[in-house]
FIKOLMI-152720 format. One record per residue (C-alpha): residue number from 1; chain; x, y, z. Coordinates in pm, 1 decimal, decimal comma, padded with zeros to 6 digits. Last residue first. Example, Ala and Ser with C-alpha at 12.3 -4.5 7.8 and 13.67 -1.06 7.14 Angstrom:
BEGIN
<num: 2&chaine: A&c1: 01367,0&c2: -00106,0&c3: 00714,0>
<num: 1&chaine: A&c1: 01230,0&c2: -00450,0&c3: 00780,0>
END
This chain:
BEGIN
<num: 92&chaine: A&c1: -02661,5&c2: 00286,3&c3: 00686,9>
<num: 91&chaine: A&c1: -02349,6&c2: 00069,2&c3: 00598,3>
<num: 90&chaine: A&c1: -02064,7&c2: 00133,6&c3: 00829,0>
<num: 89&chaine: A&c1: -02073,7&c2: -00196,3&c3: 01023,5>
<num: 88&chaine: A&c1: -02106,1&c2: -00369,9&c3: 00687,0>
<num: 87&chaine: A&c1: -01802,4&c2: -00216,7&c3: 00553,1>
<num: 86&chaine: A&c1: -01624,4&c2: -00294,2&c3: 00890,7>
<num: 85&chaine: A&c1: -01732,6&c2: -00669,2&c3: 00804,2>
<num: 84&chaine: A&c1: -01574,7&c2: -00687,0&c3: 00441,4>
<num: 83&chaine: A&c1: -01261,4&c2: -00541,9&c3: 00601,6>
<num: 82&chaine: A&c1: -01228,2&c2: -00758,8&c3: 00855,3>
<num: 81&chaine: A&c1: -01269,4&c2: -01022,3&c3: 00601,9>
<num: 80&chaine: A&c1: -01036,1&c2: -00930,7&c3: 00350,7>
<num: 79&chaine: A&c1: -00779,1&c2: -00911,2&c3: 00571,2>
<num: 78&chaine: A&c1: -00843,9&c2: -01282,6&c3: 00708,3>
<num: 77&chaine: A&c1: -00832,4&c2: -01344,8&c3: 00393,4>
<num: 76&chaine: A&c1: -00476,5&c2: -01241,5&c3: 00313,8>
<num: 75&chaine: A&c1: -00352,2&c2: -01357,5&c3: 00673,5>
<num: 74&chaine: A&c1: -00514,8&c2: -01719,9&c3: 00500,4>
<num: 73&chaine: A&c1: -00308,7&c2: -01617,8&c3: 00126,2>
<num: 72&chaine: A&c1: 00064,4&c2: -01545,6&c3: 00331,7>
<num: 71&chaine: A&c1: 00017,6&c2: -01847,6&c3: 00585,3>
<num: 70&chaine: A&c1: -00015,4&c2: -01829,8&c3: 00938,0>
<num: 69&chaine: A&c1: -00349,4&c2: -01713,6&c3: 00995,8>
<num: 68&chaine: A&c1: -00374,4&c2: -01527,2&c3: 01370,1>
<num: 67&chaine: A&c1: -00344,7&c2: -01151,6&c3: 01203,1>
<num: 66&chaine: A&c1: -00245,7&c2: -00918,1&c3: 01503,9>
<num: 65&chaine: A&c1: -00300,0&c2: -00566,1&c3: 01463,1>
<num: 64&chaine: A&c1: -00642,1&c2: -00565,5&c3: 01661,0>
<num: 63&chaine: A&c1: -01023,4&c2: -00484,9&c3: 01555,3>
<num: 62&chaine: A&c1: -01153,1&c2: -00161,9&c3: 01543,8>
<num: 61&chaine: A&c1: -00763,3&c2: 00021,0&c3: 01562,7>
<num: 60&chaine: A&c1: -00621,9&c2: -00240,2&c3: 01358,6>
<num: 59&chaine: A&c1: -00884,5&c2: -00197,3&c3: 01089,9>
<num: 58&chaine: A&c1: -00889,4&c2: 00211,5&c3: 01154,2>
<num: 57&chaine: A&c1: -00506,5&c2: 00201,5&c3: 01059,7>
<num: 56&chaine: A&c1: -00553,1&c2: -00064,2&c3: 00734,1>
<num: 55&chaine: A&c1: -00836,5&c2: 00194,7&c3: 00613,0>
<num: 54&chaine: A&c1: -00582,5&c2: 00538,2&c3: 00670,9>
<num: 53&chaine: A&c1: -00271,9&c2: 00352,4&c3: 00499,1>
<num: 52&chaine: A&c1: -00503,8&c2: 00257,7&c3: 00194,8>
<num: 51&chaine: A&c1: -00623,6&c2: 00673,2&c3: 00200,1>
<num: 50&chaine: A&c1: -00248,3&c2: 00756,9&c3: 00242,7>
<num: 49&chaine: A&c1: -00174,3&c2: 00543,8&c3: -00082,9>
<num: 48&chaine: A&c1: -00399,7&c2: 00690,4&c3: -00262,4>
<num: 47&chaine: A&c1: -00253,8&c2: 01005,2&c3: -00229,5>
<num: 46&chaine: A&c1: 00000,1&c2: 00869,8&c3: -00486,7>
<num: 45&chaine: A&c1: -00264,1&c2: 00871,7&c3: -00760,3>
<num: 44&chaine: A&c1: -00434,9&c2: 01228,1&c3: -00660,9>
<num: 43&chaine: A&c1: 00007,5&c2: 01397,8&c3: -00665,8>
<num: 42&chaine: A&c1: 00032,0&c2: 01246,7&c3: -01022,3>
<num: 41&chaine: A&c1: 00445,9&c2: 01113,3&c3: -00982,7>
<num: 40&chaine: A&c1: 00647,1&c2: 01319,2&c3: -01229,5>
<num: 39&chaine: A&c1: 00809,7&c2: 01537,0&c3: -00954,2>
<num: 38&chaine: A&c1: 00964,8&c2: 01213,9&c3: -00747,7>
<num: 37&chaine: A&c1: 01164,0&c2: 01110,4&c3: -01069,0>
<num: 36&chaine: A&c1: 01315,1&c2: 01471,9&c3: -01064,0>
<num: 35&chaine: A&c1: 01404,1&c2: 01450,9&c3: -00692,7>
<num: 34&chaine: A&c1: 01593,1&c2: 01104,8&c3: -00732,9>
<num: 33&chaine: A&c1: 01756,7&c2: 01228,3&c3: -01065,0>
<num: 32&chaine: A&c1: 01894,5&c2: 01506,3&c3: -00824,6>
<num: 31&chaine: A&c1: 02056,6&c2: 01290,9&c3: -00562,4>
<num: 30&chaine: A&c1: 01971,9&c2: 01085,3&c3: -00266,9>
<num: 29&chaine: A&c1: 01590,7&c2: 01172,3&c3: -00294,9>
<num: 28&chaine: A&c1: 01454,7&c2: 00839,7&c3: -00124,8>
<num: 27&chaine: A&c1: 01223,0&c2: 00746,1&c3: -00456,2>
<num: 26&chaine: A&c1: 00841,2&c2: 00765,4&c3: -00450,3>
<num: 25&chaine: A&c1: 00696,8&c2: 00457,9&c3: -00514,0>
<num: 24&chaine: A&c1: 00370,1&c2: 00463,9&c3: -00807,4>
<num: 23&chaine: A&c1: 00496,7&c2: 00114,9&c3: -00958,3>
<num: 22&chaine: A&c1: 00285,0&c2: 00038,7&c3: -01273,6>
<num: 21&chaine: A&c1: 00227,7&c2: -00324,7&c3: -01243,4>
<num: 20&chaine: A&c1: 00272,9&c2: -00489,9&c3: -01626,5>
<num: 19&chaine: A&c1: 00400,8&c2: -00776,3&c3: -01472,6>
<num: 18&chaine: A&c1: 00776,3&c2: -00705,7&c3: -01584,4>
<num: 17&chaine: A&c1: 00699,6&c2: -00348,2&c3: -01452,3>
<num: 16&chaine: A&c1: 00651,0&c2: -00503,4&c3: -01097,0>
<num: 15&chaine: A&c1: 00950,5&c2: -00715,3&c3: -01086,7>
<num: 14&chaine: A&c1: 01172,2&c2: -00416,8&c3: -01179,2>
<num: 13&chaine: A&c1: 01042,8&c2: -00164,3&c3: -00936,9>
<num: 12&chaine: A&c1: 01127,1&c2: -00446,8&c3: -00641,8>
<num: 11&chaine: A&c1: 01451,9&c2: -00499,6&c3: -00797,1>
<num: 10&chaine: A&c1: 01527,3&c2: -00108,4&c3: -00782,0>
<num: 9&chaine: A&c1: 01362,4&c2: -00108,9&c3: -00398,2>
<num: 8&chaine: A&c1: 01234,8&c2: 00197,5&c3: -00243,0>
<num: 7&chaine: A&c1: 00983,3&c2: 00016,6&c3: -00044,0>
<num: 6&chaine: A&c1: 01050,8&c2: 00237,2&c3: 00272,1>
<num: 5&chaine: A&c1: 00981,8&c2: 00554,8&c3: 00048,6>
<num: 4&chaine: A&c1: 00577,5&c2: 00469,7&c3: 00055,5>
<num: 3&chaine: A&c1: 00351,9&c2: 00264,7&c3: -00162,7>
<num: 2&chaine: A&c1: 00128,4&c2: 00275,5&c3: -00435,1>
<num: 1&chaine: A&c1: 00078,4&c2: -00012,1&c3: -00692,8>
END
């Protein structure tokens, strides 16, 4: 899982490691150790992240920021869909 320095959360890290999730979060660099962790990340894994960041932007751009599902799983699908459909509208 890729994400940003906002989600620079120990427990967070924990919870994902127990489920066999390798975290790829760069740390807030509050000391040395922070700036060492930060070095071993792969530089083409945590770009990933950017590229997620870049899909999710055009999405709200194309077709609002507002999910209307309440729940966590319907806002899920309704995710899924709007991306399923801007895949069709970019299809040749």
């Amino acid at each position: 899982m890729t994400a940003d320095k906002g989600y620079d959360w120990d427990d967070l890290r924990e919870e994902l490691r127990e489920a066999d999730v390798r975290p790829v979060i760069k740390h807030r660099e509050f000391s040395p150790l922070d700036m060492a962790h930060n070095a071993r990340h792969d530089d083409d894994t945590y770009h990933r992240r950017s590229i997620v960041e870049a899909v999710f932007f055009a999405l709200k751009q194309r077709y609002g920021d507002m999910l209307r599902a309440r729940t966590w799983f319907g806002k899920f699908r309704e995710l899924v869909l709007k991306a399923a459909v801007r895949n069709v509208e970019l299809s040749p």
